[in-house]
PDB file of N, H, CA, C and O in Angstrom:
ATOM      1  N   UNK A   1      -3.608  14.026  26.673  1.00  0.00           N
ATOM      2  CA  UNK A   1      -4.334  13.329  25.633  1.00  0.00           C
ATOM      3  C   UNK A   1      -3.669  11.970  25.387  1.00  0.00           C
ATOM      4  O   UNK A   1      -2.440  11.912  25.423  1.00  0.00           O
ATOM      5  N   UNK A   2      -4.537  10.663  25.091  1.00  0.00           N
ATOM      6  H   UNK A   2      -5.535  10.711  25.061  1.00  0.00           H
ATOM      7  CA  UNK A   2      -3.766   9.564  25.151  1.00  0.00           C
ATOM      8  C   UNK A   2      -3.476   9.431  23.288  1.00  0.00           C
ATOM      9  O   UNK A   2      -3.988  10.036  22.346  1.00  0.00           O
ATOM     10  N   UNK A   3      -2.436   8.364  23.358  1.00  0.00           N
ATOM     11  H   UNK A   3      -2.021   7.873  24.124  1.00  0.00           H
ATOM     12  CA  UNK A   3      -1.981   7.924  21.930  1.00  0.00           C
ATOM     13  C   UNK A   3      -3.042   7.791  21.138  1.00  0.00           C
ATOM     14  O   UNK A   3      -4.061   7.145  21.382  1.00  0.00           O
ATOM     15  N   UNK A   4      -2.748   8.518  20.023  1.00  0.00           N
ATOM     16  H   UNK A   4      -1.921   9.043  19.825  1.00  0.00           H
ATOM     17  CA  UNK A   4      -3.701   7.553  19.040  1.00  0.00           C
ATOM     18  C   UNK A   4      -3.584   6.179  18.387  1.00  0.00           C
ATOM     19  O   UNK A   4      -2.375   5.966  18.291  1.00  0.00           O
ATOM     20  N   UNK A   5      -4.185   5.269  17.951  1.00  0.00           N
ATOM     21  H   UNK A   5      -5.167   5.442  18.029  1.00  0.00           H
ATOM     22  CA  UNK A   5      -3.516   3.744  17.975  1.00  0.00           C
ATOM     23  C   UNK A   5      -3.614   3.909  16.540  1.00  0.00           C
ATOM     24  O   UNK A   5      -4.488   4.630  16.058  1.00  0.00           O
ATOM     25  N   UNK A   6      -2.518   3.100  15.607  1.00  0.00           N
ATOM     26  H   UNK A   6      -1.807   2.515  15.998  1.00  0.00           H
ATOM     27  CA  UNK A   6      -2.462   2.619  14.519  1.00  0.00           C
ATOM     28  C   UNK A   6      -3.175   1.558  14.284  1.00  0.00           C
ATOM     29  O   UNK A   6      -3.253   0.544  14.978  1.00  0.00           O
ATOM     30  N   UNK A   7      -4.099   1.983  12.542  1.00  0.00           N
ATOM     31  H   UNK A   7      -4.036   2.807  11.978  1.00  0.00           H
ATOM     32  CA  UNK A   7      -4.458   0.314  12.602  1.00  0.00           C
ATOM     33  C   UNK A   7      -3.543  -0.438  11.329  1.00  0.00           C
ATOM     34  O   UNK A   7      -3.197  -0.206  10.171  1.00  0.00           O
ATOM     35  N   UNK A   8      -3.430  -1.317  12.204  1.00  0.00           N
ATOM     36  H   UNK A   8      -3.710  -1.506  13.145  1.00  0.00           H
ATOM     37  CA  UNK A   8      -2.758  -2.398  11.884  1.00  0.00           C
ATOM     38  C   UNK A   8      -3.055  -3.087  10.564  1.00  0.00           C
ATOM     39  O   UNK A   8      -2.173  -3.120   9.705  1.00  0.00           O
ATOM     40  N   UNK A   9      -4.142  -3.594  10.367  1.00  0.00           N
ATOM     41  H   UNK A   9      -4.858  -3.568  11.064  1.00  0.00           H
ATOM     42  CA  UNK A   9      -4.337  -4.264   8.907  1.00  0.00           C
ATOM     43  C   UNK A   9      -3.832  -2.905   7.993  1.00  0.00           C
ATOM     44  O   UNK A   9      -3.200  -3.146   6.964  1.00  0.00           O
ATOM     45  N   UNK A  10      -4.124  -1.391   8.380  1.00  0.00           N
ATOM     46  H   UNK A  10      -4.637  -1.195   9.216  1.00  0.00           H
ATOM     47  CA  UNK A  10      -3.608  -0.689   7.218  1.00  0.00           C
ATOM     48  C   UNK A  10      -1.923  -0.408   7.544  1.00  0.00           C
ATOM     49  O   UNK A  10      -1.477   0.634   7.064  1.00  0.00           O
ATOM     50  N   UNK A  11      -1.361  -0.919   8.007  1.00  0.00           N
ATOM     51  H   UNK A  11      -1.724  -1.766   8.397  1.00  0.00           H
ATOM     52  CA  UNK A  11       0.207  -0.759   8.110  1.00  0.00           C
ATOM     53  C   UNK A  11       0.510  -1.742   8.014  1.00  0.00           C
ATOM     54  O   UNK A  11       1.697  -1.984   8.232  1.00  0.00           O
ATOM     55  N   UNK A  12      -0.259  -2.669   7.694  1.00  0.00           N
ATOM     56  H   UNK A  12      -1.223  -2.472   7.516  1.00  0.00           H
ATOM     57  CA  UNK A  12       0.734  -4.217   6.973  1.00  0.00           C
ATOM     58  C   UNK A  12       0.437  -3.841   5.341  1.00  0.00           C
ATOM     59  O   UNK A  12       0.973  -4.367   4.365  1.00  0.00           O
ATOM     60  N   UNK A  13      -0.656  -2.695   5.355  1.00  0.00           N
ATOM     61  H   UNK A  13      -1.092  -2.268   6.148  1.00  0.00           H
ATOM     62  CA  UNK A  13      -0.457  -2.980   3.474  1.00  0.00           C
ATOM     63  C   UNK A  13      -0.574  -1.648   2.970  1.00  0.00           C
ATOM     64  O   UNK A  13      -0.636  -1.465   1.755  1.00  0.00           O
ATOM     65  N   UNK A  14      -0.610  -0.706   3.775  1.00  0.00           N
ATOM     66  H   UNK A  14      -0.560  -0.854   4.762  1.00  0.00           H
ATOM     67  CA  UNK A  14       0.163   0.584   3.699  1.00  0.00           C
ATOM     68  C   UNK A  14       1.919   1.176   3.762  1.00  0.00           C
ATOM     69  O   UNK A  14       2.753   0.516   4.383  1.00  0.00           O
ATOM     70  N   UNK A  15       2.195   2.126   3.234  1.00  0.00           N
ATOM     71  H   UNK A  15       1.518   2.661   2.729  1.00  0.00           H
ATOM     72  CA  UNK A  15       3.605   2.975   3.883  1.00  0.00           C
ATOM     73  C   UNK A  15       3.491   4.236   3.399  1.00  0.00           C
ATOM     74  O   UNK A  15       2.898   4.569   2.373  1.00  0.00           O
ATOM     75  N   UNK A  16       4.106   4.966   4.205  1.00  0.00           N
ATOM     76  H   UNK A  16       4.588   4.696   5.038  1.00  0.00           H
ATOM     77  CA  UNK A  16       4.483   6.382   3.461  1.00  0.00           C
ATOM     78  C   UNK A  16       5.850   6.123   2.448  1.00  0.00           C
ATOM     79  O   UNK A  16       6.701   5.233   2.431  1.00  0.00           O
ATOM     80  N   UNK A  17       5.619   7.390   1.588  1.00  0.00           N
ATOM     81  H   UNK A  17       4.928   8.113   1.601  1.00  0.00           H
ATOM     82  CA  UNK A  17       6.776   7.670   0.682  1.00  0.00           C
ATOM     83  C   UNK A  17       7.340   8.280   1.648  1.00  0.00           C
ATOM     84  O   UNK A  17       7.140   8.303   2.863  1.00  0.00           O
ATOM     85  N   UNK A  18       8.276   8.911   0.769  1.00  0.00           N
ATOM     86  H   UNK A  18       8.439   8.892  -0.218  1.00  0.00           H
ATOM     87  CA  UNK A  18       9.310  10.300   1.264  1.00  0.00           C
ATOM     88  C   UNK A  18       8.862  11.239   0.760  1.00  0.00           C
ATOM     89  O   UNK A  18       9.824  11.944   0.453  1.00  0.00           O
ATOM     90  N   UNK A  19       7.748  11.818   0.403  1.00  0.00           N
ATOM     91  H   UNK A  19       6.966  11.245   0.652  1.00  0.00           H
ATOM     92  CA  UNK A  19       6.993  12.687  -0.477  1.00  0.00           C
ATOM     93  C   UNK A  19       5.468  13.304   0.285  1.00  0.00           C
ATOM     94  O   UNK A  19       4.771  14.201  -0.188  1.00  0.00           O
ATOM     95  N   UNK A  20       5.223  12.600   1.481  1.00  0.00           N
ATOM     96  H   UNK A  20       5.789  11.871   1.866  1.00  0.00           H
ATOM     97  CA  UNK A  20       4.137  12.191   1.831  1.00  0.00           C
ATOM     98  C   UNK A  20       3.105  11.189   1.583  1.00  0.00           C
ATOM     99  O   UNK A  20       2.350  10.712   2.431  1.00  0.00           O
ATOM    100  N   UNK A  21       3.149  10.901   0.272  1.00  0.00           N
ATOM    101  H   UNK A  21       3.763  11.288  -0.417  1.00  0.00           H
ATOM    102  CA  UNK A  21       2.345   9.861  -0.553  1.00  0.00           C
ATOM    103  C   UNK A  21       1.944   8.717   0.088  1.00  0.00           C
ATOM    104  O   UNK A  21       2.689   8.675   1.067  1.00  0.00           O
ATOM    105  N   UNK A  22       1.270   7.830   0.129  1.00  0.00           N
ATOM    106  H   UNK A  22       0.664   7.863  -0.666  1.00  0.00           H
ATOM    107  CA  UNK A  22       1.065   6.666   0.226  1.00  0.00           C
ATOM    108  C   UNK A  22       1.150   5.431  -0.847  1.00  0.00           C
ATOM    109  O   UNK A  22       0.299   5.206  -1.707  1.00  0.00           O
ATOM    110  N   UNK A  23       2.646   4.487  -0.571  1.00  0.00           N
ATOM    111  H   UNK A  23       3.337   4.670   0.128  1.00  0.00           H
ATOM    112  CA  UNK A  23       2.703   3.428  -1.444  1.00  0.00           C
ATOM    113  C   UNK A  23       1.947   2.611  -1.265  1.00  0.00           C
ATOM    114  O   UNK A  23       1.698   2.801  -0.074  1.00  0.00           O
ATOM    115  N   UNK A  24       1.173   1.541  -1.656  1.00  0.00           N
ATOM    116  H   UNK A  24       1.375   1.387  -2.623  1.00  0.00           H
ATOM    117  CA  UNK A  24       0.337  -0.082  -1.815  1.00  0.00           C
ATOM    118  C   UNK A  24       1.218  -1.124  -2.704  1.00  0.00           C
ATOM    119  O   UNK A  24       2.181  -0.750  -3.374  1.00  0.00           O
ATOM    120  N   UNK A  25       0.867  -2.202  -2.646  1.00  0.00           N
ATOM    121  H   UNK A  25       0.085  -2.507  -2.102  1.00  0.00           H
ATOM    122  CA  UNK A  25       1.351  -3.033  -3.338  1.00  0.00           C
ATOM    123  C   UNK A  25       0.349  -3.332  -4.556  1.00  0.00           C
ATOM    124  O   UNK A  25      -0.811  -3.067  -4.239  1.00  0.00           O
ATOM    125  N   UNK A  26       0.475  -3.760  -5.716  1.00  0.00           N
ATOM    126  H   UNK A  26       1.417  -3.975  -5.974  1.00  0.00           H
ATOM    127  CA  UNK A  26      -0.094  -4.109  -6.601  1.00  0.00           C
ATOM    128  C   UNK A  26      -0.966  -5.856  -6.795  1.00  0.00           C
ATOM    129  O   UNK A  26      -0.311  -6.890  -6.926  1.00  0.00           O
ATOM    130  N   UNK A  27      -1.830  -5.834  -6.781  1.00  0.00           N
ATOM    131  H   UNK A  27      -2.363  -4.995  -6.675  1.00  0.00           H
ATOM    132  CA  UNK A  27      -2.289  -7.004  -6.410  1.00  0.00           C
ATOM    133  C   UNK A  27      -2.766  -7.849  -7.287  1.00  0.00           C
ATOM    134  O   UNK A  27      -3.582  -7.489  -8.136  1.00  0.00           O
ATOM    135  N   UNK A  28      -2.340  -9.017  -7.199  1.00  0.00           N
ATOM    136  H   UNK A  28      -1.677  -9.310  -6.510  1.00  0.00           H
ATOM    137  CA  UNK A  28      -2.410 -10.531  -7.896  1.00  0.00           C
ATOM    138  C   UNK A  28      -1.064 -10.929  -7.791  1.00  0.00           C
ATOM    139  O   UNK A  28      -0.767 -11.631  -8.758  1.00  0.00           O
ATOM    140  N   UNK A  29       0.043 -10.733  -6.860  1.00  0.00           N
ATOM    141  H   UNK A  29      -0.199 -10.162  -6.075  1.00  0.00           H
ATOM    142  CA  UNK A  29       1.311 -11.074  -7.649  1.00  0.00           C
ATOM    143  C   UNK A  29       1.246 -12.267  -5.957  1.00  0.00           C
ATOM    144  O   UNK A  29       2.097 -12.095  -5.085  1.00  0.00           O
ATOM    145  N   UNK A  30       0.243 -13.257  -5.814  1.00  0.00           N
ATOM    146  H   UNK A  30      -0.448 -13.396  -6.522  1.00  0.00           H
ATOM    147  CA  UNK A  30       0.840 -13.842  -4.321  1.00  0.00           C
ATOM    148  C   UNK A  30       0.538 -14.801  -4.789  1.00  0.00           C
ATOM    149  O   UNK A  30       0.924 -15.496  -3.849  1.00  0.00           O
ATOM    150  N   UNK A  31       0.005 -15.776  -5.742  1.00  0.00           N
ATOM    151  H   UNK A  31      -0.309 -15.212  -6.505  1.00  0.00           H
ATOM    152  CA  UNK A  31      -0.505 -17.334  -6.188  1.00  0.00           C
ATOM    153  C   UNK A  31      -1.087 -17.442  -7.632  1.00  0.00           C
ATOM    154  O   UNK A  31      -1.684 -16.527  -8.200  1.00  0.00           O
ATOM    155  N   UNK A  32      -0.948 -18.131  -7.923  1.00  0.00           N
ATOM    156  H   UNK A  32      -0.463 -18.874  -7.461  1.00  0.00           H
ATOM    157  CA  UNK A  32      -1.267 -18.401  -9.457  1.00  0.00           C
ATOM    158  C   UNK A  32       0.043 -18.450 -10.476  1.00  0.00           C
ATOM    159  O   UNK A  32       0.042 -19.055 -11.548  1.00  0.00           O
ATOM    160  N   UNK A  33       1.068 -17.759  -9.979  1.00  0.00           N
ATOM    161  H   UNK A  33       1.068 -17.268  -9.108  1.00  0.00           H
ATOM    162  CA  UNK A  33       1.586 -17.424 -10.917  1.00  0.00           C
ATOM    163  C   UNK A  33       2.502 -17.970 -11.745  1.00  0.00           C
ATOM    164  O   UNK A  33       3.441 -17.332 -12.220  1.00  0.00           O
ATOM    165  N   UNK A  34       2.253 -19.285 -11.975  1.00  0.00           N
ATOM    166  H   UNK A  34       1.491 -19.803 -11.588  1.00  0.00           H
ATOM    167  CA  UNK A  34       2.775 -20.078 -13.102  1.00  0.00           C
ATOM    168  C   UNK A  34       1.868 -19.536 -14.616  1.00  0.00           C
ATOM    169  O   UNK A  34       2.359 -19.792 -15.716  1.00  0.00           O
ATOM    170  N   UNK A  35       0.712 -18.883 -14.517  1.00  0.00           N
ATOM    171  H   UNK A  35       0.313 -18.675 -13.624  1.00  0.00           H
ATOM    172  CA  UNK A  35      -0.794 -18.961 -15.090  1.00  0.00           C
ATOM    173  C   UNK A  35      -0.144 -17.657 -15.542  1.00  0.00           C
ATOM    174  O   UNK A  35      -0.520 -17.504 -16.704  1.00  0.00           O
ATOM    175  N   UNK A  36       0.776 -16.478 -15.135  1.00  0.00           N
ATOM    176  H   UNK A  36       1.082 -16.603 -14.191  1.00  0.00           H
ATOM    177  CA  UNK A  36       0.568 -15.175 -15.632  1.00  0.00           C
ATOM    178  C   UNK A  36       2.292 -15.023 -16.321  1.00  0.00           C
ATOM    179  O   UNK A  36       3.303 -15.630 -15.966  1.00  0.00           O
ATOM    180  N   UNK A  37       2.128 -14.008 -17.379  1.00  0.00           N
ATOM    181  H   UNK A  37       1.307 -13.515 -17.667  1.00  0.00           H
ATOM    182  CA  UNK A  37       3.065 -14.310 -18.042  1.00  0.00           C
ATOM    183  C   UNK A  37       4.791 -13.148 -17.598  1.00  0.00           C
ATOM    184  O   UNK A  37       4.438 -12.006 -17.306  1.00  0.00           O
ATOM    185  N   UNK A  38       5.908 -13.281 -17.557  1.00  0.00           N
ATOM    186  H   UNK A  38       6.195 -14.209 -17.795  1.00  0.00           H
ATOM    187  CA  UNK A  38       6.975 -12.606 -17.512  1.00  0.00           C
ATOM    188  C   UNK A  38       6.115 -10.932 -17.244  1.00  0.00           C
ATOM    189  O   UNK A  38       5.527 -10.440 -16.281  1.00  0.00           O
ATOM    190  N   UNK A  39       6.359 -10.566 -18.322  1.00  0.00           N
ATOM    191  H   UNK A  39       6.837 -10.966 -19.104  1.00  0.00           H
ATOM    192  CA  UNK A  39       5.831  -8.931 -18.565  1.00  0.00           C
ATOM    193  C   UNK A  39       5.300  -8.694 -17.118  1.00  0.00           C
ATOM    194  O   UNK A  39       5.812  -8.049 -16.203  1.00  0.00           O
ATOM    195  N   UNK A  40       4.036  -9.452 -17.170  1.00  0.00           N
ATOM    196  H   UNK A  40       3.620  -9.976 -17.914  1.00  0.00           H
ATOM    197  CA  UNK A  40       3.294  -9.052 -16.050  1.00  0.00           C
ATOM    198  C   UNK A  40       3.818  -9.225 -14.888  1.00  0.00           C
ATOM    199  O   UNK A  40       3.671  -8.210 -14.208  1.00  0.00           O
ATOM    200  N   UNK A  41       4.440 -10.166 -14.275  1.00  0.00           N
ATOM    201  H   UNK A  41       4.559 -10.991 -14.827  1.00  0.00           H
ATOM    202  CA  UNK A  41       4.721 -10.100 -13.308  1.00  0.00           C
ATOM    203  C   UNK A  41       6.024  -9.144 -12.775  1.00  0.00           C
ATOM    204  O   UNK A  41       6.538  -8.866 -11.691  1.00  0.00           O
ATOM    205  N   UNK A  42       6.197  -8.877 -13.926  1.00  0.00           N
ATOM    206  H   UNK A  42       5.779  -9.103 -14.806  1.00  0.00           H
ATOM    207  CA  UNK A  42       7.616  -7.919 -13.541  1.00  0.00           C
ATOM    208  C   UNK A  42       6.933  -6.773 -13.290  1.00  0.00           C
ATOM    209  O   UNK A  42       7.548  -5.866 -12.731  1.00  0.00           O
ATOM    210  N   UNK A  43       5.315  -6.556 -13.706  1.00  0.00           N
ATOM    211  H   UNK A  43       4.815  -7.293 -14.160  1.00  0.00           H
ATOM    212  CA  UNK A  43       4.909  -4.730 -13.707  1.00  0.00           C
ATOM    213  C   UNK A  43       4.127  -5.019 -11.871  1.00  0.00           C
ATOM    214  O   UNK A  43       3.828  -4.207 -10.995  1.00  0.00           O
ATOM    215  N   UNK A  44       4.032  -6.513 -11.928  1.00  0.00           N
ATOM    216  H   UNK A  44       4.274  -7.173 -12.639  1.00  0.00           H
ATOM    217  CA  UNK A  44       3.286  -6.812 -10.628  1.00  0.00           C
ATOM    218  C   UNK A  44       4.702  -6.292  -9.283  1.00  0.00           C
ATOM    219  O   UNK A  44       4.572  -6.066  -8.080  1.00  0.00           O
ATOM    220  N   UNK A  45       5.552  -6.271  -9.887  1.00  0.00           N
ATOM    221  H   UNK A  45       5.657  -6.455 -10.865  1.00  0.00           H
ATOM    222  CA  UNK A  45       7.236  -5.917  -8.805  1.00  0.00           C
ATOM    223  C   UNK A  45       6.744  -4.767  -8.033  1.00  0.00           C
ATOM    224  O   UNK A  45       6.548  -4.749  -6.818  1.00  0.00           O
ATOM    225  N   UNK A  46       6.526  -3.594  -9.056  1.00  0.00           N
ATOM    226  H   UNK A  46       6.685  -3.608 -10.043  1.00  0.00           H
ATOM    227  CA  UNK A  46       6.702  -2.435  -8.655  1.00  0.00           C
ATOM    228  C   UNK A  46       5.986  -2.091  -7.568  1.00  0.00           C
ATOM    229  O   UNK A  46       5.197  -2.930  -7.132  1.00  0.00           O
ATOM    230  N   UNK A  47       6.105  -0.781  -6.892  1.00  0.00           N
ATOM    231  H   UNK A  47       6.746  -0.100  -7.246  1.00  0.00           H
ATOM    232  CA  UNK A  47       4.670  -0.495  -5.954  1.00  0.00           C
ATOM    233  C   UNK A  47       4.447   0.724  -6.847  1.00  0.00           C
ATOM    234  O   UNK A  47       5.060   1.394  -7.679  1.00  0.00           O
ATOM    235  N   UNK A  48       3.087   0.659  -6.162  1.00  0.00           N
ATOM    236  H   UNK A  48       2.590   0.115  -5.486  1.00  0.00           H
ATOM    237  CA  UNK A  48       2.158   1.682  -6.379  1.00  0.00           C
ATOM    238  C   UNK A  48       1.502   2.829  -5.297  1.00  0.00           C
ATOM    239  O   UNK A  48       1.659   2.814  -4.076  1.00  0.00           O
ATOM    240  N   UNK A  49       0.735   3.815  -6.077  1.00  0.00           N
ATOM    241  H   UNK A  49       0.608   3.827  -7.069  1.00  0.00           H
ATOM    242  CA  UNK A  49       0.549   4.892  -5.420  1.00  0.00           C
ATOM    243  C   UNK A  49      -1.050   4.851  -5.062  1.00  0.00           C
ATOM    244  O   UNK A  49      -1.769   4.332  -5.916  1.00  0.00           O
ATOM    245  N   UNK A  50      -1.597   5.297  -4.006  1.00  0.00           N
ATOM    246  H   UNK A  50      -1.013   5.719  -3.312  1.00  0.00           H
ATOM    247  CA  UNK A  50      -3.074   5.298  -3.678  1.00  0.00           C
ATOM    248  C   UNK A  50      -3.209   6.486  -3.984  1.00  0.00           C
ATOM    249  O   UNK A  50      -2.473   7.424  -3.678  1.00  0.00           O
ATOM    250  N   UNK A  51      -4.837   6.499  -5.045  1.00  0.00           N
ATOM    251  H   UNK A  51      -5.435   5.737  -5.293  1.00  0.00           H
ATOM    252  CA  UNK A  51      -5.334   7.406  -5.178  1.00  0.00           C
ATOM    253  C   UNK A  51      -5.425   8.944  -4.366  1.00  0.00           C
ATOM    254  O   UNK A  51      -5.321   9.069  -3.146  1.00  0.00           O
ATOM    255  N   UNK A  52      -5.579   9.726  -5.044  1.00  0.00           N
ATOM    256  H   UNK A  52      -5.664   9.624  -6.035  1.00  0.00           H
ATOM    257  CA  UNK A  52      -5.452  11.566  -4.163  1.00  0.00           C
ATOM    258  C   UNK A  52      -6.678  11.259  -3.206  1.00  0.00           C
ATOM    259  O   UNK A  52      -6.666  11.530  -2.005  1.00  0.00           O
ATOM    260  N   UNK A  53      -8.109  10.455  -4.107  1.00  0.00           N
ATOM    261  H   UNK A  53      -8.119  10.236  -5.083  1.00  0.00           H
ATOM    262  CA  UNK A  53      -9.001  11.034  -3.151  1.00  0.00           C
ATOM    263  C   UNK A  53      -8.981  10.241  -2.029  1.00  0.00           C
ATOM    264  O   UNK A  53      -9.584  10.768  -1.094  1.00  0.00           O
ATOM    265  N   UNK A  54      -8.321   8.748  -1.685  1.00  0.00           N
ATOM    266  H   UNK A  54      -7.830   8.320  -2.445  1.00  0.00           H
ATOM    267  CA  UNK A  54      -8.117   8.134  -0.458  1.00  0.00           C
ATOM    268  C   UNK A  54      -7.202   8.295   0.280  1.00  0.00           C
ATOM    269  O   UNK A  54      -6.661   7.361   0.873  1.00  0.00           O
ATOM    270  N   UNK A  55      -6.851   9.521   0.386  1.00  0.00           N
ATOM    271  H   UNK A  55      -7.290  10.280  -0.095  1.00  0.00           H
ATOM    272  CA  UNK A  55      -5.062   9.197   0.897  1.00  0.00           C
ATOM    273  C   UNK A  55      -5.831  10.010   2.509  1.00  0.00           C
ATOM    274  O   UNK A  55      -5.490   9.423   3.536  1.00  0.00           O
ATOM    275  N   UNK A  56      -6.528  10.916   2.661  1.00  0.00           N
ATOM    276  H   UNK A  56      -6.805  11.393   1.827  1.00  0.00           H
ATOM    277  CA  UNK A  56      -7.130  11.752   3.422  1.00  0.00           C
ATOM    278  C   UNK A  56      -7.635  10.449   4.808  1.00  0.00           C
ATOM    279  O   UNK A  56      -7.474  10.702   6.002  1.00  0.00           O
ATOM    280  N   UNK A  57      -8.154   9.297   4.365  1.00  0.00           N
ATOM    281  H   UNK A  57      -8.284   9.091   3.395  1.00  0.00           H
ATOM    282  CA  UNK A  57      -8.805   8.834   4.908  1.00  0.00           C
ATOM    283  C   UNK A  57      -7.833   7.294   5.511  1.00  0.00           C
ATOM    284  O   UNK A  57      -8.117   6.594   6.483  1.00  0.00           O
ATOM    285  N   UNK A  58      -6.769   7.144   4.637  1.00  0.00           N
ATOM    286  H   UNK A  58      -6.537   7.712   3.847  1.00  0.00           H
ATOM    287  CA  UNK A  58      -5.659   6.668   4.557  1.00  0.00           C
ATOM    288  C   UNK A  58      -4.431   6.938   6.044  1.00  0.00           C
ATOM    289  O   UNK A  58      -3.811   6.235   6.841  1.00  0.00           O
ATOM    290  N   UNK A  59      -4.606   8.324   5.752  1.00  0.00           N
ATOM    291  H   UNK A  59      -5.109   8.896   5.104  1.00  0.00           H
ATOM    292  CA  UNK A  59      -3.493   8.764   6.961  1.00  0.00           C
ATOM    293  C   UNK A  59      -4.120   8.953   8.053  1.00  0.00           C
ATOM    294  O   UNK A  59      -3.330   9.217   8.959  1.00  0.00           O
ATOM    295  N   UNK A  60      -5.438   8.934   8.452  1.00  0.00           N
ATOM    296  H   UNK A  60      -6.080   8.721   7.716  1.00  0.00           H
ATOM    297  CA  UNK A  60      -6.108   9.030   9.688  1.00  0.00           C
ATOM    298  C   UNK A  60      -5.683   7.771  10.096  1.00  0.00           C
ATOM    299  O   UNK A  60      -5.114   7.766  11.187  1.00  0.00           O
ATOM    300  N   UNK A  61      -5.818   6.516   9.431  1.00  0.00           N
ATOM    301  H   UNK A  61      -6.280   6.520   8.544  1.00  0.00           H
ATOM    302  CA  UNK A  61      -5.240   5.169   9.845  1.00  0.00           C
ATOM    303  C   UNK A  61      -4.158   5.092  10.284  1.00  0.00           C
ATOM    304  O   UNK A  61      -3.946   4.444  11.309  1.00  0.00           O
ATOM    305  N   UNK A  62      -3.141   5.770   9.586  1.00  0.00           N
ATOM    306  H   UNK A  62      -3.314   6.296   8.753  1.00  0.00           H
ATOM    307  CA  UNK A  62      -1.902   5.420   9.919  1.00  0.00           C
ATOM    308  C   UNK A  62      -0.931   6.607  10.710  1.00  0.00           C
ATOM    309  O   UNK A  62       0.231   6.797  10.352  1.00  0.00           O
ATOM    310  N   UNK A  63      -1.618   7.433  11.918  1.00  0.00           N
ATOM    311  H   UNK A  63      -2.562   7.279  12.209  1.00  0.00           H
ATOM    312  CA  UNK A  63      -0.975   8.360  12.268  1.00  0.00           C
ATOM    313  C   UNK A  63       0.609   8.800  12.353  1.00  0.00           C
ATOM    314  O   UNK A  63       1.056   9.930  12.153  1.00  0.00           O
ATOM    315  N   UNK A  64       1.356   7.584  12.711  1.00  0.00           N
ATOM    316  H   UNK A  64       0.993   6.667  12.874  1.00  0.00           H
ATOM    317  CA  UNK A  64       2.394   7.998  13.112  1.00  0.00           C
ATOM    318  C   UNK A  64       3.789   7.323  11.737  1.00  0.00           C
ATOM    319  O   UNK A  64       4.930   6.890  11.894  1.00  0.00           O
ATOM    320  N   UNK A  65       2.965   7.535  10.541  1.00  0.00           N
ATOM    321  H   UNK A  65       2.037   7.887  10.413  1.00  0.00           H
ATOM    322  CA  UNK A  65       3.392   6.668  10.044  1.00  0.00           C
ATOM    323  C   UNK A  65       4.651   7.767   9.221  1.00  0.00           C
ATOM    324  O   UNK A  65       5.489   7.283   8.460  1.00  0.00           O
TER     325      UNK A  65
END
């Protein structure tokens, strides 16, 4: 059976946890941001978790991840 291929646009903005989970980044934190205030951009730091019901459709993308 040959490899299955990763896709790529979802592993530049995908990862696995150590949990299985899937982290994302939180989005608005790449321009503007003279315009948004401290607070926010510090909650913009963190990552985040993708929803339960996409994660199914998530890891088909990212097999070997």
């Amino acid at each position: 059976m040959t490899k299955m291929k990763t896709n790529r646009s979802a592993a530049k903005r995908f990862r696995l946890s150590g949990t299985g989970r899937i982290r994302r980044t939180k989005c608005g934190g790449n321009h503007g941001l003279s315009n948004k205030n401290r607070k926010r951009l510090r909650r913009l730091r963190d990552n985040d978790m993708v929803a339960h019901e996409h994660e199914k459709r998530l890891k088909a993308l990212l097999p070997y991840g």
